[in-house]
C-alpha positions in Angstrom: -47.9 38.2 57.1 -51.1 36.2 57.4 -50.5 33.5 55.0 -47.3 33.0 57.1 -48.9 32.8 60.4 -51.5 30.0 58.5 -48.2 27.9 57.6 -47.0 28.0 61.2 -50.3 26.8 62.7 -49.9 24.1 60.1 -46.8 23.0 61.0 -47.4 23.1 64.5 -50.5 20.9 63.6 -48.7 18.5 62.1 -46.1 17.7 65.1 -49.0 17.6 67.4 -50.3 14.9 65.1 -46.8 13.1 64.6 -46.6 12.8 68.4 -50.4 11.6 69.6 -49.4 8.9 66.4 -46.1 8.1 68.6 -47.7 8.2 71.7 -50.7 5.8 70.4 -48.1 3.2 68.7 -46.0 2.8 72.0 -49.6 2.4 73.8 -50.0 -0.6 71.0 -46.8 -2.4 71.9 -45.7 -3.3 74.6 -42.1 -3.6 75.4 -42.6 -7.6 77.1 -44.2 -10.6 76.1 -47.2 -11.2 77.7 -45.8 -15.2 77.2 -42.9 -16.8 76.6 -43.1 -20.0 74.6 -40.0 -19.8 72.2 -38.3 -17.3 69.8 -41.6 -16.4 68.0 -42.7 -14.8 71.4 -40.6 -11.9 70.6 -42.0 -10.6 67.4 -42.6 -6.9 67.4 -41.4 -6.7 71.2 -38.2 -5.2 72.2 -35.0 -6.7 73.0 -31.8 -5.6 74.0 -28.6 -6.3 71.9 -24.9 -5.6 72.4 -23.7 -2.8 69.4 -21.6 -4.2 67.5 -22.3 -7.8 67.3 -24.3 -9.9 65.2 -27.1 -9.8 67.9 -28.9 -7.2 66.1 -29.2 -9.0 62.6 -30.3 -12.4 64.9 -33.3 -9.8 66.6 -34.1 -8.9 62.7 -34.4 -12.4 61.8 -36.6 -13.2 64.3 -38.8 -10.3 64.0 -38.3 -8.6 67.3 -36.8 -4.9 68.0 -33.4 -4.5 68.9 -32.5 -1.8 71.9 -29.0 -0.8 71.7 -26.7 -1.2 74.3 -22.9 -1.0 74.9 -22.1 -4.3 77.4 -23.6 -7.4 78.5 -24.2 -6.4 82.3 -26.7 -2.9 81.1 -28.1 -5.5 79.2 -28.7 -8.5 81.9 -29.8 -5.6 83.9 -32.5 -4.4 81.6 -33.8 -8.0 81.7 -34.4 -7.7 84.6 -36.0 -4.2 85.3 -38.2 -5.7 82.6 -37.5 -2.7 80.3 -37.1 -5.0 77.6 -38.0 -8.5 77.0 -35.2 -10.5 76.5 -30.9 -10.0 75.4 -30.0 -11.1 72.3 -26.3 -12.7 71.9 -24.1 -15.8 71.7 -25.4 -18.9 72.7 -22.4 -19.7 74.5 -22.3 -16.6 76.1 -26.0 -16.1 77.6 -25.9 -19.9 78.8 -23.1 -18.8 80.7 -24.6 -15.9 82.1 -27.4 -18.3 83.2 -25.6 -21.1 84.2 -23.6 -18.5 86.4 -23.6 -18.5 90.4 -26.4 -15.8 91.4 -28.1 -15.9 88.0 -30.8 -18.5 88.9 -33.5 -16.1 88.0 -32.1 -16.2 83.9 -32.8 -18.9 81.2 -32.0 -18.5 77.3 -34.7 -19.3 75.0 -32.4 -20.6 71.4 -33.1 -19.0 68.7 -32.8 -22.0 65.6 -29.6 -22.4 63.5 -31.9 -22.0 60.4 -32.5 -18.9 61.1 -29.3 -17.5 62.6 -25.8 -18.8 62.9 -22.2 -17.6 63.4 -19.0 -19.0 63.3 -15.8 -17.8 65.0 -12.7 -17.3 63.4 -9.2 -15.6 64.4 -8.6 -12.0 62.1 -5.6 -10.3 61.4 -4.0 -7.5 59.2 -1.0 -9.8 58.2 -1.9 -12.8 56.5 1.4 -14.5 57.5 0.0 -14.5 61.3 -3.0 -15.8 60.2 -1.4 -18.9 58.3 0.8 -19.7 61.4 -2.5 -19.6 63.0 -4.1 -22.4 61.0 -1.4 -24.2 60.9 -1.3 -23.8 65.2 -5.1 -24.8 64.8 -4.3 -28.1 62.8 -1.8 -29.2 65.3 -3.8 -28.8 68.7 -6.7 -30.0 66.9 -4.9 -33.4 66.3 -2.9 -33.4 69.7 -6.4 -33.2 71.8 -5.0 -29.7 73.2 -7.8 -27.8 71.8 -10.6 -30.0 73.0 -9.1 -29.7 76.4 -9.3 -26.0 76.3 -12.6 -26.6 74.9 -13.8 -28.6 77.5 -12.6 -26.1 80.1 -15.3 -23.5 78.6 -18.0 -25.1 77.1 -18.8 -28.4 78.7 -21.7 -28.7 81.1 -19.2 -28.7 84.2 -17.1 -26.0 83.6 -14.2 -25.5 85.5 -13.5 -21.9 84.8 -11.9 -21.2 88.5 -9.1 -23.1 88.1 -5.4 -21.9 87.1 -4.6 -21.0 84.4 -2.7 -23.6 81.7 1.0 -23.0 82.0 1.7 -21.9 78.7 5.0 -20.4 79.3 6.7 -18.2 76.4 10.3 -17.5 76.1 9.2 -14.8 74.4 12.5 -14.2 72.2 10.5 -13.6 68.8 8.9 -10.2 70.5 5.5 -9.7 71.6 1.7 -10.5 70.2 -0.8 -7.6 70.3 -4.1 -9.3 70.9 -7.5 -7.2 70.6 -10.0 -9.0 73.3 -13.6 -7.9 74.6 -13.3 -8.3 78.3 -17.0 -8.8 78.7 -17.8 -11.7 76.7 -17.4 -15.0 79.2 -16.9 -17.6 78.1 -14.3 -16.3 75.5 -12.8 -13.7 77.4 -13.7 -11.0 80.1 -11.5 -10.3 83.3 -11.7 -12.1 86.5 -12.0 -10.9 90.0 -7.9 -11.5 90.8 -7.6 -9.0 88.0 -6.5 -11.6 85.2 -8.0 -12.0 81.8 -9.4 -15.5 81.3 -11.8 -17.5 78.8 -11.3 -19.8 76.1 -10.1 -17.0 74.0 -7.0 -16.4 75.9 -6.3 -19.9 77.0 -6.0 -20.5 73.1 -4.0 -17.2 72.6 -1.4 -17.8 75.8 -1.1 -21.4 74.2 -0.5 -20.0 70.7 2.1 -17.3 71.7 4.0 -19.6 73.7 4.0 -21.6 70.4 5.5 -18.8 68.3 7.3 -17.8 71.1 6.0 -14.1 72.1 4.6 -12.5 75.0 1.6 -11.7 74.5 0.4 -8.2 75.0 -3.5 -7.5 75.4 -5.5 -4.4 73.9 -9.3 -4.2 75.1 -11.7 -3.0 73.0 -15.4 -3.1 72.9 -17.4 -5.0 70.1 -17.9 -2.0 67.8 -13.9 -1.1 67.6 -13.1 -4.7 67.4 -12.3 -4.9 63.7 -10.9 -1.0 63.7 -8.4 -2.3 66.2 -6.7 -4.8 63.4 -7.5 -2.5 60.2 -5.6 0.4 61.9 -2.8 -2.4 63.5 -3.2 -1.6 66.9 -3.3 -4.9 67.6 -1.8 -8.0 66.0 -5.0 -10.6 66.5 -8.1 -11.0 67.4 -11.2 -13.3 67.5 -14.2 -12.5 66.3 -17.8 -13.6 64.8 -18.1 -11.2 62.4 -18.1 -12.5 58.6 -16.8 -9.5 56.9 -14.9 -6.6 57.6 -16.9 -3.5 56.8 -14.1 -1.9 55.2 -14.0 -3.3 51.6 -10.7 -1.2 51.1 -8.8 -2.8 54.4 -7.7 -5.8 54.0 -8.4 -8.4 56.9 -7.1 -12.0 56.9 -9.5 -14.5 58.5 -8.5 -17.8 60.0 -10.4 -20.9 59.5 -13.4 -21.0 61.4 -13.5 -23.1 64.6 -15.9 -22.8 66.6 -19.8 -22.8 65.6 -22.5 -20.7 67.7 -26.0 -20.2 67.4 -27.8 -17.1 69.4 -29.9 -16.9 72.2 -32.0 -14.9 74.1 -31.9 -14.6 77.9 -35.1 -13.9 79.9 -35.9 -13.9 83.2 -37.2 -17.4 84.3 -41.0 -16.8 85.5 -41.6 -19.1 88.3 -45.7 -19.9 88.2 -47.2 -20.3 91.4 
């Protein structure tokens, strides 16, 4: 019985010690910056990332930690309540967090392309979608149509409140399933009339009136994104991910068309 009680004090030692270590390593770093100069400012200090998205790998590769979280606003919000130093995602989509009405106190810090990059590209389970895809791509590529969408989205005056392009489907050849994260402006996220709207379902509406289908939207978070076309629940989607993690599921990827780097949103310190 004695040499049983010994173990248990050990034990119990041992945890004690475990957690004055833990205690004494948070003391050592802290969670923000004393400085931000650039993207090195973050190594070793927490940052928030969406799950699901390549924000994590971009926090890795610049030597900060990444704190999970499930959409962009907990994240902004975090920013702020200076529980973590920065949010790590698209370029395209924290400049347009910043650039956004109300959001004067935000301003992304890049994070190189020589150190992270990603490209978007449409996915689907059937490859015949993803051909008439391409070939969809080539054609508003050369007619200006996808520049003009572009424009709409990603040029320094955006003009994101206006109507929607009238991208009208007959509809005959049945309906497109289309798997969208409604929380990712500027590619798509749902306004405050209720409609879905971004540069991701401007190009879909245009497609599916090309192929003639209604299109019919399924919304998914980032982490189910590529489940939602392995398992066929949807028909389409877009997405920055390179691979599918699934080496026995077979996912068709379009050719890449837009390029995007990563950023990191702060809060902008005003000195006085």
């Amino acid at each position: 019985m004695k040499k049983i009680k010994i173990n248990y004090y050990i034990i119990a030692a041992c945890i004690l010690l475990l957690l004055q270590t833990s205690c004494k390593k948070n003391e050592e770093a802290p969670e923000i910056p004393p400085k931000i100069i650039d993207h090195t400012s973050f190594q070793d200090f927490y940052v928030a990332v969406i799950e699901g998205t390549p924000g994590y790998q971009a926090a890795l590769s610049i030597e900060a930690i990444p704190v999970i979280f499930q959409d962009t606003r907990l994240a902004t919000e975090q920013v702020r309540l200076d529980n973590v130093g920065g949010f790590i995602h698209a370029y395209s989509l924290v400049y347009y967090i910043a650039a956004s009405t109300g959001n004067e106190d935000l301003k992304v810090i890049p994070i190189p392309d020589s150190l992270f990059q990603i490209k978007y590209s449409a996915i689907s389970h059937d490859e015949k979608i993803v051909i008439s895809f391409n070939e969809y791509l080539d054609l508003i590529q050369n007619n200006g149509l996808f520049y003009t969408i572009w424009e709409r989205w990603f040029s320094i005056t955006k003009d994101t409140e206006a109507p929607l392009p009238d991208f009208t489907s007959s509809g005959k050849n049945g309906n497109l399933k289309v798997a969208i994260c409604s929380d990712t402006p500027p590619f798509s996220y749902m306004g405050n009339d209720g409609i879905y709207r971004g540069f991701s379902i401007d190009l879909f509406l245009s497609y599916a009136a090309y192929i003639e289908k209604r299109i019919q939207y399924t919304d998914v978070d980032h982490k189910n994104l590529l489940s939602s076309i392995e398992n066929k629940n949807a028909d389409i989607a877009i997405t920055n991910l390179p691979l599918s993690p699934n080496p026995n599921t077979k996912i068709f990827y379009s050719n890449p068309f837009y390029d995007d780097g990563q950023g990191i949103l702060v809060q902008l310190i005003v000195e006085s």
